[in-house]
N, C-alpha and C positions, 0 to 999 in steps of 0.2 A: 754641332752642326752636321757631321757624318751621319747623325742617328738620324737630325732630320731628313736628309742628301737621300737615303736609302728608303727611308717611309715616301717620299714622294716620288720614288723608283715605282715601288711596290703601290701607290692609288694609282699609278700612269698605267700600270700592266693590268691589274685589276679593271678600267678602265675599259683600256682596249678587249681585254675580255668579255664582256658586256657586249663594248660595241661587235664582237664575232657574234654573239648568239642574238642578238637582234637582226644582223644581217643573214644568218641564218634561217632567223625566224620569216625576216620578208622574203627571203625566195623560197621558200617552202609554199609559203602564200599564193605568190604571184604562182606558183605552178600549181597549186590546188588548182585554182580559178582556171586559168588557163588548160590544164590536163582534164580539170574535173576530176581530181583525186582524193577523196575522201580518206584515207588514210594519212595525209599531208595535212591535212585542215587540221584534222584530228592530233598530230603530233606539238603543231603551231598552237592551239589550244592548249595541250598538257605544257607546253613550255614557258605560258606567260610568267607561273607562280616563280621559276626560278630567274626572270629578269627582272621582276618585283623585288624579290630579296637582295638581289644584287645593286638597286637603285638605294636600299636602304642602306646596306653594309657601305657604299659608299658615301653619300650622305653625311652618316655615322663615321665616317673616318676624316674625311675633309673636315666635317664640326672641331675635331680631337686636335686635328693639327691647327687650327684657325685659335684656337682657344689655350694651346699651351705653349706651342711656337711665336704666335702673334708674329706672322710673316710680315713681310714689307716688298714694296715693287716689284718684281720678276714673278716671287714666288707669289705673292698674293694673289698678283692676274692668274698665275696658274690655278691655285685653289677656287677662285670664284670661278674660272671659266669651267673646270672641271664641275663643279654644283650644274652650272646653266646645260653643261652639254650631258650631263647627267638625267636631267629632267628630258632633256629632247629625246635622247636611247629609250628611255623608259615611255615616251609617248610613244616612239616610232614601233615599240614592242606591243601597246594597244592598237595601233593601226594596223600592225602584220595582224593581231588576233584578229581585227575588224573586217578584216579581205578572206582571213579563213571562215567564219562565219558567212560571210558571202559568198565564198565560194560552195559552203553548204548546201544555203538556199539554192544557190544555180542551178545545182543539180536536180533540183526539181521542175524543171523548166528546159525544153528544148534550147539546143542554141542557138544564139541569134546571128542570121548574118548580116555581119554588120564587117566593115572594112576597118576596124580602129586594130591598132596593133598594141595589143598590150606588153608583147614581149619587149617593143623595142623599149614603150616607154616604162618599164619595170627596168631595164639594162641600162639606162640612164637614170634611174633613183638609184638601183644599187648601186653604181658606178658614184653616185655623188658619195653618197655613205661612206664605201671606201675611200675616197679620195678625204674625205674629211677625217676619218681615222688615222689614214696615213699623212695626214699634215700635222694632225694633233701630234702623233708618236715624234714626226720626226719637227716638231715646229716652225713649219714650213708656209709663211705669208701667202709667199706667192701661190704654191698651187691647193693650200683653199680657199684662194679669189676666182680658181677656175671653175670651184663647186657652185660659188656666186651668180657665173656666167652663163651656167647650165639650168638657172632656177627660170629664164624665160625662155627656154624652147621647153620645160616641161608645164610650165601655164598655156604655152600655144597647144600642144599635143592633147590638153587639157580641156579648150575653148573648142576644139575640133571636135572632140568627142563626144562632149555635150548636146554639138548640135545636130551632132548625126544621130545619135541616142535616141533624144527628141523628137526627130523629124522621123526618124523608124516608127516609133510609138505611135504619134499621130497617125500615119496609114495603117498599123497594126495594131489595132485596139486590143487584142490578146495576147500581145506581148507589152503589155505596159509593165506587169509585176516584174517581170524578167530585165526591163529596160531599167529602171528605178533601182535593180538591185546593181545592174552592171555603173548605171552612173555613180554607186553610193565607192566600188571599185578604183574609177577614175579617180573619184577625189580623195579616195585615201593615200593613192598611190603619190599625189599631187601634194599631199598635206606631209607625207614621208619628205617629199624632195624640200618643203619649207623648210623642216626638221634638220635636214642635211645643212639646209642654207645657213640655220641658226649656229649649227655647229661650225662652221669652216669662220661666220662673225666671230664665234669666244676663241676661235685659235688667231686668228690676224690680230686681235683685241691681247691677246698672252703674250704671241711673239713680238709684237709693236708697239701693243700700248695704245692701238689705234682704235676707236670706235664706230664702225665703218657701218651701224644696223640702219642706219638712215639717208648712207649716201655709199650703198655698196659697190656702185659703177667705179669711184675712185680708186686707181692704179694705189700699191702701197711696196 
């Protein structure tokens, strides 16, 4: 039982490791975009291959222990939750790529003025990300329900952008391509915060036992 106690030390730090270069990867992103730094995109790009590998290695480790441990309660919520928030790291690392690639195109295209703030609402995904990492490490219910609480002010931030977007484009018929790319931004940034959300569900689901994906307003 020590040998197991230690391998499920070492997939939690593994883990978290991940989750750093993912959160890496999206601010790297959101500041391409934002800066217009080509050098940024370019990095977020050569990065995806090592968050791929790392999605597998774990995977492959979780399998290992599921199949020769054959855990039960505590530890099993941990191992499935670790698979599901595994999957979400590894999406949220195609959506950083997604925004660096956008951020490419941008570059081809004047900027627009438009009044959406991306920095705030990029400071409130990472901030969710974190907060979910840090509730995973330390299995902490309560503050990733606060990750929960933050997923509808980033769909309002989300709803607002879109329509200012939109309604740019409409009067600016020559910035539609530039409009289209910056929308495709919002909802990546949008689809990160889902991510986050799913994450902060498989920790309250580990540390409680609770399955809260359908009725997340619930205090636990």
């Amino acid at each position: 039982m020590r040998h197991f106690a230690i391998e499920l030390e070492e997939l939690k730090t593994k883990l978290l490791q991940m989750g750093g270069m993912v959160e890496a990867a999206l601010h790297r992103s959101v500041r391409a975009v934002v800066d217009r730094d080509a050098d940024l995109a370019k990095k977020v790009k050569e990065g995806e291959a090592a968050i791929n590998t790392m999605e597998m290695e774990i995977d492959e480790l979780v399998t290992k222990l599921l199949v020769l441990q054959q855990p039960v309660a505590r530890d099993l919520r941990f191992l499935t939750s670790v698979l599901k928030i595994n999957t979400d790291l590894e999406r949220m690392g195609d959506l950083a790529n997604g925004l660096a690639k956008r951020a490419q195109s941008l570059m081809n295209y004047p900027p627009l003025k438009l009044n959406i703030d991306l920095n705030h609402m990029s400071s409130l995904v990472e901030s969710m990300l974190l907060k979910s990492l840090d509730a995973f490490l330390r299995e902490d219910a309560y503050l990733a329900q606060q990750v929960l609480l933050s997923d509808d002010e980033v769909d309002a931030i989300r709803g607002a952008a879109y329509g200012e977007i939109i309604a740019h484009m409409q009067s600016n018929p020559a910035d539609v391509r530039a409009g289209v790319e910056l929308i495709f931004v919002v909802r990546n940034l949008e689809r990160i915060g889902d991510h986050a959300t799913n994450m902060a569900e498989g920790v309250i689901y580990m540390a409680k036992g609770v399955d809260v994906r359908h009725n997340s307003k619930t205090l636990v």
